[in-house]
Backbone as CSV, one residue per row, in Angstrom:
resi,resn,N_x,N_y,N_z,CA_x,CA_y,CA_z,C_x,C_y,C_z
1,UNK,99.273,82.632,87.793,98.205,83.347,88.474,98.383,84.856,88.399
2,UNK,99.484,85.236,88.092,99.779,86.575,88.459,99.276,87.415,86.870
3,UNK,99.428,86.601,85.912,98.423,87.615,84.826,97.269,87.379,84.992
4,UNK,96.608,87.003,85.967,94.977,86.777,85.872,94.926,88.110,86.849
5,UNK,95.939,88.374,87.882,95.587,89.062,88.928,96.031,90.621,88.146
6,UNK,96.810,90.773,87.596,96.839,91.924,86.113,95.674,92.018,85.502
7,UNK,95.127,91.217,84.904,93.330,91.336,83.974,92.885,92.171,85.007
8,UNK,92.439,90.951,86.489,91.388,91.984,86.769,91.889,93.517,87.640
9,UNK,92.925,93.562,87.992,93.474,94.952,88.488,93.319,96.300,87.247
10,UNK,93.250,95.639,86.370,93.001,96.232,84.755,91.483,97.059,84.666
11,UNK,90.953,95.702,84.889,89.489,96.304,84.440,88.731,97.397,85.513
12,UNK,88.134,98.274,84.892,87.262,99.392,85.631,86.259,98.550,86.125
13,UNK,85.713,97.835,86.132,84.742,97.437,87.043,85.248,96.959,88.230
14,UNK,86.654,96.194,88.180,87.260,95.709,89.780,87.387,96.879,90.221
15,UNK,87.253,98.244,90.279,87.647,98.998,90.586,86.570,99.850,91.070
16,UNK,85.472,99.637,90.486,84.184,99.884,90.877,83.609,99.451,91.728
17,UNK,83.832,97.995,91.785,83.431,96.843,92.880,84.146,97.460,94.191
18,UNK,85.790,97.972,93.939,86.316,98.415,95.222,85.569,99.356,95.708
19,UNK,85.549,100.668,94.783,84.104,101.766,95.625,83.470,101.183,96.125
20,UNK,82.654,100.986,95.174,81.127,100.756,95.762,81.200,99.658,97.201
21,UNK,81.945,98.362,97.314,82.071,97.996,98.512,82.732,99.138,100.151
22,UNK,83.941,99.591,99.567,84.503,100.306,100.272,83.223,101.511,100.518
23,UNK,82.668,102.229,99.661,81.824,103.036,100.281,80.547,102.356,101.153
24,UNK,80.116,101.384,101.029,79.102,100.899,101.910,79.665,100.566,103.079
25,UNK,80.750,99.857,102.753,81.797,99.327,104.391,81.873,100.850,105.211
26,UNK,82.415,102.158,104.631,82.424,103.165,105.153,81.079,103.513,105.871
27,UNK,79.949,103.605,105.237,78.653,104.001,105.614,78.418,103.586,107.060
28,UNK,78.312,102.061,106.551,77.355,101.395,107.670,78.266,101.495,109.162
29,UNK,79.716,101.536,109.000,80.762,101.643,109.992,80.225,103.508,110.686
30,UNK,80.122,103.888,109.746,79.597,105.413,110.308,78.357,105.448,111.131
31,UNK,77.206,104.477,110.603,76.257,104.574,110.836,76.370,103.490,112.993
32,UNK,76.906,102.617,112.848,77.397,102.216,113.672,77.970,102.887,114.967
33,UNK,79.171,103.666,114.731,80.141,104.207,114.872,78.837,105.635,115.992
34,UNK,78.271,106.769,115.439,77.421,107.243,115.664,76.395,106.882,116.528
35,UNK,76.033,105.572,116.319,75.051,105.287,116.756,75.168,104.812,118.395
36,UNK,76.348,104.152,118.272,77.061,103.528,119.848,77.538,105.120,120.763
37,UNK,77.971,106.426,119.799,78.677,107.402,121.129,77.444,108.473,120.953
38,UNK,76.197,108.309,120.038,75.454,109.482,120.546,74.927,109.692,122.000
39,UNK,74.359,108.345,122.322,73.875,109.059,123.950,75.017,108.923,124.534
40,UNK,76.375,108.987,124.636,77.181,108.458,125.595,77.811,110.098,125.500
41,UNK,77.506,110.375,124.386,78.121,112.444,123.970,76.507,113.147,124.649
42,UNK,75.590,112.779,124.192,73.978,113.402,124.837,74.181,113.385,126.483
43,UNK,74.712,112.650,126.929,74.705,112.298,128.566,75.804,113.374,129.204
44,UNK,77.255,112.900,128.419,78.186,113.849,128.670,78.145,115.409,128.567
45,UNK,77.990,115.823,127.465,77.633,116.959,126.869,76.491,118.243,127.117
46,UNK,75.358,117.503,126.914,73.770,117.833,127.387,73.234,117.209,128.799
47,UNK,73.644,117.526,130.078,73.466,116.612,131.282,72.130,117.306,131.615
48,UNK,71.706,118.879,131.004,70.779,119.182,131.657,69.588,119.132,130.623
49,UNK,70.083,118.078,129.530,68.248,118.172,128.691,67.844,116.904,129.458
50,UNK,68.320,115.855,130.304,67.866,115.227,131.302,67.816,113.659,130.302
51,UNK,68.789,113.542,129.521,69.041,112.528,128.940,69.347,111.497,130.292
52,UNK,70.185,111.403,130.717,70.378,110.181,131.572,69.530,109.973,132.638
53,UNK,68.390,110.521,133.085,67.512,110.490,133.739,66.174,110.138,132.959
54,UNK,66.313,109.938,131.440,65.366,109.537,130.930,65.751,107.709,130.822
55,UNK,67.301,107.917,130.472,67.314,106.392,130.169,67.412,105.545,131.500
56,UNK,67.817,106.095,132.512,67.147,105.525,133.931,66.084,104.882,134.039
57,UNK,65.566,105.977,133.657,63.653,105.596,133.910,62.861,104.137,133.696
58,UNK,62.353,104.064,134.238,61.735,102.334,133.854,60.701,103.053,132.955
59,UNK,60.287,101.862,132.290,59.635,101.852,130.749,57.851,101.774,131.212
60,UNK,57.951,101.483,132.265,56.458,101.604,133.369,56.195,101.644,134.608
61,UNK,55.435,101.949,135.399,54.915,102.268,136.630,55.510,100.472,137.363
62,UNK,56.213,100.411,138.138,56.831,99.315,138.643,57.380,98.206,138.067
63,UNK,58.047,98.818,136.603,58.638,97.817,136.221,60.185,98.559,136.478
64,UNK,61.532,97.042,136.209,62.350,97.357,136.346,62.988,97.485,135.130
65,UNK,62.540,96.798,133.730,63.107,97.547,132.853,63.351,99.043,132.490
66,UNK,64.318,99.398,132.002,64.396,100.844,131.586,64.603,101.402,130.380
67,UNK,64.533,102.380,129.892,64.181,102.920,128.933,65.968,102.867,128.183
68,UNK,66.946,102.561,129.015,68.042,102.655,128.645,68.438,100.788,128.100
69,UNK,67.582,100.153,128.456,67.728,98.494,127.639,66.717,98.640,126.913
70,UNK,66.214,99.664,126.765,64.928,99.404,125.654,65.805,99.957,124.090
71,UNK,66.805,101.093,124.781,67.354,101.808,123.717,69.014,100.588,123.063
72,UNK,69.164,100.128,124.262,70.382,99.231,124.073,69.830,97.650,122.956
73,UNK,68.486,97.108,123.108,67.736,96.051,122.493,67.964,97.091,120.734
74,UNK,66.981,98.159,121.014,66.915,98.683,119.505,68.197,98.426,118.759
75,UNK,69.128,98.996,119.655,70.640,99.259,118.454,70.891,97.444,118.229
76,UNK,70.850,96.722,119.260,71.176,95.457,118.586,70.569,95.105,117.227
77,UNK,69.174,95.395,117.403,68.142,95.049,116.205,69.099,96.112,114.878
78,UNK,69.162,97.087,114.959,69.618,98.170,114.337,70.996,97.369,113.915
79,UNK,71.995,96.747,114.505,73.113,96.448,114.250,72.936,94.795,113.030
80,UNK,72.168,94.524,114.174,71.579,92.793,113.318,71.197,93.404,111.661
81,UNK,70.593,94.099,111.641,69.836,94.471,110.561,70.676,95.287,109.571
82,UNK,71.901,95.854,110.116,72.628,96.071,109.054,73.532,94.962,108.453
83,UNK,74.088,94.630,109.379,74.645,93.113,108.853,74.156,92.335,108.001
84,UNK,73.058,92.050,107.988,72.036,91.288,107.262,71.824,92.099,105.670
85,UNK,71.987,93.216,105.910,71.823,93.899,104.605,73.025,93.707,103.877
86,UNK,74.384,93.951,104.609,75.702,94.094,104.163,75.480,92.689,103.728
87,UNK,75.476,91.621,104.428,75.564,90.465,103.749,74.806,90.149,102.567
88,UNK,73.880,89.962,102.731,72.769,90.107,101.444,73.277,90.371,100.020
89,UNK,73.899,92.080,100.511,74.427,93.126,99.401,76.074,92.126,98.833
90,UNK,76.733,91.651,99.678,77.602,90.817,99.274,77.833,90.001,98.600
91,UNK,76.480,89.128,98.989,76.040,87.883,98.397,75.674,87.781,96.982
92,UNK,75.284,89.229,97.168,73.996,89.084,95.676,74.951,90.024,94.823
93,UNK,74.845,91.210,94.651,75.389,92.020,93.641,76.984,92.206,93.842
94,UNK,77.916,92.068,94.772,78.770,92.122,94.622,79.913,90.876,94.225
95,UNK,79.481,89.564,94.952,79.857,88.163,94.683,79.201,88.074,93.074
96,UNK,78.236,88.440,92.415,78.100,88.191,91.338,79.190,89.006,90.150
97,UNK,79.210,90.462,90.588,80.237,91.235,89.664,81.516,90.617,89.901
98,UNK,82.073,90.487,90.924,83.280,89.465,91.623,83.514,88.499,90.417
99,UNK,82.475,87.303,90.386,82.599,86.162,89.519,82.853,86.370,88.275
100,UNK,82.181,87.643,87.461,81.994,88.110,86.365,83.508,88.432,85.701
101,UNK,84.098,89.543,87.028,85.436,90.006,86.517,86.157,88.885,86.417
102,UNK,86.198,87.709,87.549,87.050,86.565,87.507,86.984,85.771,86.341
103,UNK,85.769,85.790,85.886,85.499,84.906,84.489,86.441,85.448,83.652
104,UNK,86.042,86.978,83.114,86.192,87.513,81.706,88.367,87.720,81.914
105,UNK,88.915,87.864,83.574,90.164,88.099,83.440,90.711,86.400,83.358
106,UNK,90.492,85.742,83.651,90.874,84.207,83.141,91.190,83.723,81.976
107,UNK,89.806,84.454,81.298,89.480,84.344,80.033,90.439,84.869,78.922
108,UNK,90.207,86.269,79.589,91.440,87.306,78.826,92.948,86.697,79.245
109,UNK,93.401,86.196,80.386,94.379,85.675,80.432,94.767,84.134,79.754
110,UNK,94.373,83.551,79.873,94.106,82.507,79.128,94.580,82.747,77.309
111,UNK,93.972,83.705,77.172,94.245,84.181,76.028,95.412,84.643,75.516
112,UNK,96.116,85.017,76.440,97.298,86.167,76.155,98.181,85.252,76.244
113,UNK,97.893,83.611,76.959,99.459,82.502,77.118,100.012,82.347,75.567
């Protein structure tokens, strides 16, 4: 097993596959990451642009929802929805280059016994 795991450590595309995954894993972790401490830095930080008195607020004239589970629902959707992409993106273009390198370093190993 260990010259198959040589092939593909070899080839520039396993290596590409590492970017390009590693940079999306980075992204969406940023995008995440940001997204969970902005109002929690807006509240702390900015107390007098009246951020936490907005997310108080109910979302209507005698209701008890507030504008702060309206913002907490979004990021779930926001979170669901990246996941769903990451996976997707996994599934499809990266599990396929994956298989590709595994083929051709087998292949090439195979060869070299």
């Amino acid at each position: 097993m260990e010259h198959i795991y040589r092939e593909i450590r070899r080839d520039p595309r396993f290596h590409d596959l590492e970017r390009k995954r590693g940079r999306l894993s980075w992204i969406l972790s940023t995008i995440v990451i940001a997204n969970c401490l902005w109002y929690i830095f807006a509240t702390a930080f900015f107390p007098e642009a009246g951020f936490a008195a907005f997310w108080g607020k109910p979302i209507g004239e005698g209701m008890a929802t507030t504008w702060g589970i309206v913002i907490g629902f979004l990021q779930t959707i926001l979170f669901v929805v990246l996941v769903v992409w990451y996976i997707r993106r996994a599934n499809g273009e990266f599990d396929t280059l994956k298989d590709i390198i595994v083929a051709d370093a087998t292949r090439a190993a195979g060869d070299k016994k």
